[in-house]
C-alpha positions in Angstrom: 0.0 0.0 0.0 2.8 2.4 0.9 4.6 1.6 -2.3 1.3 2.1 -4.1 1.0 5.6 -2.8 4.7 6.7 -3.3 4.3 5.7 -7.0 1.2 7.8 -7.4 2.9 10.7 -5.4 6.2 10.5 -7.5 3.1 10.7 -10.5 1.5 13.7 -9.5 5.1 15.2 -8.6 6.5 14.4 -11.9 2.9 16.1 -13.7 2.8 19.1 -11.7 7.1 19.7 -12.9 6.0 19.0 -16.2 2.4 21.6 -16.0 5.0 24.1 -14.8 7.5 23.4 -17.3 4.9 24.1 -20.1 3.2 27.0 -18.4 7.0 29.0 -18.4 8.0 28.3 -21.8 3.9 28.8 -23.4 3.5 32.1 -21.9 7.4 33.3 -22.3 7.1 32.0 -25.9 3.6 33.9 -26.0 5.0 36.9 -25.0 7.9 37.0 -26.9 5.8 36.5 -30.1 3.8 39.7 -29.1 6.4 41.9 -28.6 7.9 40.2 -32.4 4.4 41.4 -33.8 4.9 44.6 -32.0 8.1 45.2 -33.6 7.4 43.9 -37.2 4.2 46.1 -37.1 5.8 49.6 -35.5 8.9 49.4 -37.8 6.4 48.6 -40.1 4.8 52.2 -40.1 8.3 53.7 -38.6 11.9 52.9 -38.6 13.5 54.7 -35.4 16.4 56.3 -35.2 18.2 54.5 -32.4 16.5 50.9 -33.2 18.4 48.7 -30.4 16.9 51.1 -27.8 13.3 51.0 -29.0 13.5 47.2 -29.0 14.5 47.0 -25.9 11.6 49.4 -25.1 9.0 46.9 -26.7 10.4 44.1 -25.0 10.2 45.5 -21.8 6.7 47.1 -21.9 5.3 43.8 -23.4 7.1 41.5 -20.6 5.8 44.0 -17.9 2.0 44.4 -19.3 1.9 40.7 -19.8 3.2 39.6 -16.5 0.9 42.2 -15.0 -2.1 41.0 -16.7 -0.9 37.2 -15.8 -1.2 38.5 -12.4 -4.3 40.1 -12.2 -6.3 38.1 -14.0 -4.5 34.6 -13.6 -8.5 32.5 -14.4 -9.2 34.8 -17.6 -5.8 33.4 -19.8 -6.2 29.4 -19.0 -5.0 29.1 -22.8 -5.2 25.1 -24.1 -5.7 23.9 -20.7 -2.4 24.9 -19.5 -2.6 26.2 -15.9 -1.9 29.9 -15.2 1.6 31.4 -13.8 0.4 31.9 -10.0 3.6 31.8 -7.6 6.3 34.4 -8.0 8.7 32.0 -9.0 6.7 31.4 -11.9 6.6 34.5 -12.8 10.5 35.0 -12.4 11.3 32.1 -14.5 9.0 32.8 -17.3 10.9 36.8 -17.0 14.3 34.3 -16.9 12.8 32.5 -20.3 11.7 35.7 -21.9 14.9 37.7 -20.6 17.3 35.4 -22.6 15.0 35.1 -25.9 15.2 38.9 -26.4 18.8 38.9 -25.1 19.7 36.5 -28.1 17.3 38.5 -30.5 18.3 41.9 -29.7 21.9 40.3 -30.0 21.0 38.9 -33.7 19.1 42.0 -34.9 22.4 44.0 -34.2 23.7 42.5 -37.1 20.7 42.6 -39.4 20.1 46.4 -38.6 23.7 47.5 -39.3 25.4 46.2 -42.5 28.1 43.7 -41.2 30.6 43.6 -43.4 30.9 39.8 -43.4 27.0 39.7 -44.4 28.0 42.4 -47.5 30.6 40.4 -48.7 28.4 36.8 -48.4 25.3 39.0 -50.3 28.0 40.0 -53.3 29.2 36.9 -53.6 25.8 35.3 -53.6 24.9 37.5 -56.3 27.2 36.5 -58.7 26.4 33.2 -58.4 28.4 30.4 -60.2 30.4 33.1 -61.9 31.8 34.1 -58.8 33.3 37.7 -57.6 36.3 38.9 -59.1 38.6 40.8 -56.2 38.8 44.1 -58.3 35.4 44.0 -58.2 34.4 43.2 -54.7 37.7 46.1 -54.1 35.3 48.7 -56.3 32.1 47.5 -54.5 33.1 47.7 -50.8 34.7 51.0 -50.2 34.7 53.2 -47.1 30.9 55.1 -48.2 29.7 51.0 -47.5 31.9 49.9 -44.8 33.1 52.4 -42.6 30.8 55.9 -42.8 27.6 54.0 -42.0 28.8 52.8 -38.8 31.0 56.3 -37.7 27.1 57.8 -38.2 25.7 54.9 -35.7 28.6 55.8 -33.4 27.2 60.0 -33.6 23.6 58.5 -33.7 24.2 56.1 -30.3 25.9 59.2 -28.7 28.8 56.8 -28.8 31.2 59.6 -30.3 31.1 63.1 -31.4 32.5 64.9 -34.6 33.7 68.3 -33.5 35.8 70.4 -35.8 36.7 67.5 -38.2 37.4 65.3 -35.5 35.7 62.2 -33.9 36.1 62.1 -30.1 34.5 59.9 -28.2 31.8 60.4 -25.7 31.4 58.8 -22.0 29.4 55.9 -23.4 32.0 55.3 -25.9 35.1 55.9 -23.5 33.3 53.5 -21.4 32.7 50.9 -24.3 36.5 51.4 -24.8 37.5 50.6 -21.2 35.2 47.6 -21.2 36.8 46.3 -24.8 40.4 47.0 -23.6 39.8 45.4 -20.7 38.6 42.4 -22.0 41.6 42.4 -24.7 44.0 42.3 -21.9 42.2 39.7 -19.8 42.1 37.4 -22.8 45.5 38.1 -23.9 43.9 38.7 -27.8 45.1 41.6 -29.9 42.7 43.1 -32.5 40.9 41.2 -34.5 38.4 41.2 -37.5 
């Protein structure tokens, strides 16, 4: 009899881990949809200025109006049958789940929303085709208007640095940014690299 009821404890144990498992990744994975639709449809109608921060705006607004509403009103979202967030610690792993999905999007869309070099060169080449790229050609193609200006604007844009009588300088964010790299470099023992 004992064994009979440690098996069907173990049971329920093992169903409520799993209820909880899919309650953290549904509603982080719900969320993180919304604020995806929220950022296809206002870039849509608008493309900001200083993109990374606006993302990081929409991602923050959607994860705090959702959890609030998950909290308030845990009986009106019972979506498919699967149970609502209701202790804290659901709600701070499904902020954990949705934290590092927009982490590794806002990471990815860095490189989409600037022109990486790497990406310019693979789009070239891909656009020759079979013929392939002759390097006179991708020398013509990828000159300093294409590879370096665009990202010496993001730097002013970002208040990164600051061009002042025909000079860049860099500004506390960017002087910060430099510590940070340097730092790193040194810790690692790797020079520059590309």
């Amino acid at each position: 009899m004992a064994f009979h009821f440690n098996l069907v404890a173990n049971d329920i144990i093992r169903d409520h881990s799993k209820q909880r498992i899919m309650t953290i990744l549904f509603y982080g994975s719900t969320l993180f949809v919304i604020a995806l639709i929220m950022h296809f449809v206002l870039w849509r109608i608008r493309l900001p200025k200083r993109q990374t921060k606006i993302l990081c705006l929409i991602f923050f607004v959607v994860l705090a109006s959702g959890s609030t509403f998950f909290f308030l009103y845990p009986d009106a979202i019972a979506l498919f049958a699967i149970h609502t967030p209701v202790t804290i610690f659901e709600h701070f792993q499904i902020w954990q789940y949705y934290g590092i999905l927009t982490l590794a999007y806002i990471n990815t869309y860095s490189a989409i929303e600037v022109d990486s070099p790497s990406l310019l060169i693979v789009e070239k080449i891909s656009k020759a085709s079979g013929a392939g790229l002759s390097r006179e050609t991708m020398g013509e193609q990828m000159d300093d208007s294409i590879l370096v200006k665009p990202r010496l604007n993001d730097l002013i844009t970002h208040k990164i640095a600051q061009l002042s009588g025909g000079k860049y300088r860099l500004k506390a964010k960017g002087i910060f940014m430099a510590c940070i790299i340097t730092f790193y470099r040194n810790l690692m023992r790797v020079g520059k690299g590309g």
